[in-house]
C-alpha positions, 0 to 999 in steps of 0.5 A: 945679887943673895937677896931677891929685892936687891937684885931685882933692882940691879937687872932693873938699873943695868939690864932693862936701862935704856941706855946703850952704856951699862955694867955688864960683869953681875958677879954678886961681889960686883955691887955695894948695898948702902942701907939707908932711912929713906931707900936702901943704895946700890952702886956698881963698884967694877968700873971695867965692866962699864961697857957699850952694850946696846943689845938687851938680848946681850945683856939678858944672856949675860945675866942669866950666865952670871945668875947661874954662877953666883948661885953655884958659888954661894951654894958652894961657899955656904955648904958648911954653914949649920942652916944647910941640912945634913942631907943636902945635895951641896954637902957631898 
């Protein structure tokens, strides 16, 4: 969900799918990238949140709500991190 190429494919894989069956907690910690020669793997590791969510306007809410918070927890988490800017908002 931190890198833009690897959550591009999650929404592709769990929103956009056409089945009514999907994985519906996008908490970043939710997802493995397997890097390998040929494509780099993602796999859902939360099996709870495989869930019957047939509606793709349920689905894109949920994303849009877990993209906001994973953003706002990584921000929080990297605050300290010597690449933020003294001046930065977070820091405060």
């Amino acid at each position: 969900m931190t890198v833009k190429k690897y959550r591009d494919k999650i929404y592709k894989e769990f929103v956009e799918r056409d089945s009514d069956w999907t994985f519906c907690d996008f908490k970043y910690d939710n997802f493995i990238v397997v890097n390998g020669i040929d494509k780099d793997k993602i796999y859902a590791i939360d099996f709870q949140s495989y869930n019957y969510l047939p509606s793709r306007k349920e689905r894109l809410d949920l994303w849009e709500e877990y993209l906001e918070t994973n953003n706002l927890v990584l921000e929080y988490i990297t605050r300290e991190l010597p690449f933020r800017k003294r001046n930065d908002k977070h820091n405060n």
